[in-house]
C-alpha positions in Angstrom: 27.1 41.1 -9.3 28.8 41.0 -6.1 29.4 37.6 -3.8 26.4 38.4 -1.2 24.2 39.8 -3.8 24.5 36.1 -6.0 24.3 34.5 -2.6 21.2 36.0 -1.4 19.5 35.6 -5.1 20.3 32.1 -4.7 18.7 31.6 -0.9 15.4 33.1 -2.8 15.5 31.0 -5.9 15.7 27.9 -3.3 13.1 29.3 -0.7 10.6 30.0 -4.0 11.5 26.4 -5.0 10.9 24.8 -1.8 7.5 26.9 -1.9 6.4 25.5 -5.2 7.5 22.3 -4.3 5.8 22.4 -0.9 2.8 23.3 -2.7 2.6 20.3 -5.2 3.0 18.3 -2.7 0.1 19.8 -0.3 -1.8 19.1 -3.5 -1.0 15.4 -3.6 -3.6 12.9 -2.3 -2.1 11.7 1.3 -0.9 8.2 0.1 1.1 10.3 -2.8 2.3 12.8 0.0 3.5 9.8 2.1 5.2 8.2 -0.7 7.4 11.5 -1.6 8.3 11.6 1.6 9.3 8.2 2.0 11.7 8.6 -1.5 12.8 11.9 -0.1 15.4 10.9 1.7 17.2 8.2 -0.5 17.3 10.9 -3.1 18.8 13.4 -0.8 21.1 10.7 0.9 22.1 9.7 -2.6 22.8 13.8 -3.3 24.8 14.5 -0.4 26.9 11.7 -1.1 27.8 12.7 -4.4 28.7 16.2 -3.6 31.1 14.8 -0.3 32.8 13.0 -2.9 33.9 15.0 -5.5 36.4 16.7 -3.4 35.3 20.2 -4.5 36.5 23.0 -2.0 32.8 24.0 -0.5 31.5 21.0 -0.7 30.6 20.8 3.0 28.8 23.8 2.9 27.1 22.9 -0.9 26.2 19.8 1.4 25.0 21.9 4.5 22.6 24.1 2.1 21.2 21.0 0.6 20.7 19.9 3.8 19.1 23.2 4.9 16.4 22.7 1.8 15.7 19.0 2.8 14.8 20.3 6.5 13.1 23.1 5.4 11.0 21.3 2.4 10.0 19.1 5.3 9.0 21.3 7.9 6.7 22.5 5.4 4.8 19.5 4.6 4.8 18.8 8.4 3.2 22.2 9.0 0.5 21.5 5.5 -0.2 17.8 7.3 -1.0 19.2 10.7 -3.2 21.8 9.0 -5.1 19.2 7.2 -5.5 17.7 10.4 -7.2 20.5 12.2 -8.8 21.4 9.6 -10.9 17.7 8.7 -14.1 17.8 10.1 -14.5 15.2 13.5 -17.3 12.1 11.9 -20.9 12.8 13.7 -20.9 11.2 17.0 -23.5 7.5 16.8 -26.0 8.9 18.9 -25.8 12.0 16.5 -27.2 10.3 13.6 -30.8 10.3 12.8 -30.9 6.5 12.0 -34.4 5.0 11.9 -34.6 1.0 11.9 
């Protein structure tokens, strides 16, 4: 395999995995969702730490592709929650209801 061919396979494998992952997490009831997102970024903090620090050549850009998944995993679930937004129904307005006393 050439250099650009194994680069580009890799882009898709992450862009299919952020899709999956975007998925399960669409499927999560909101409390769930909220608590992902609130570990998200220890765990990804915690990541890019560890790959500054071992001194490998290319870490900077391992680090900026990581970092390009975190933003991207997250502009998905920020695109999934303003969906569900739109898409709840508004709660019958109180002069709506047929409410007999």
């Amino acid at each position: 395999m050439t250099h650009e061919h194994d680069e580009a396979f890799l882009i898709g494998q992450a862009a299919g995995t952020i899709a999956v992952m975007s998925a399960l997490v669409q499927a999560l009831p909101a409390t769930t969702r909220k608590r992902v997102l609130k570990n998200l970024r220890p765990q990804f903090e915690s990541l890019l730490t560890a790959m500054r620090t071992t001194g490998a050549t290319g870490a900077q850009i391992e680090c900026k592709g990581a970092e390009w998944v975190r933003d991207l995993f997250l502009s998905e679930i920020a695109k999934a929650e303003k969906k569900l937004k739109v898409d709840e129904p508004s709660p019958p307005a109180a002069d709506a209801l047929d409410i007999q006393l």
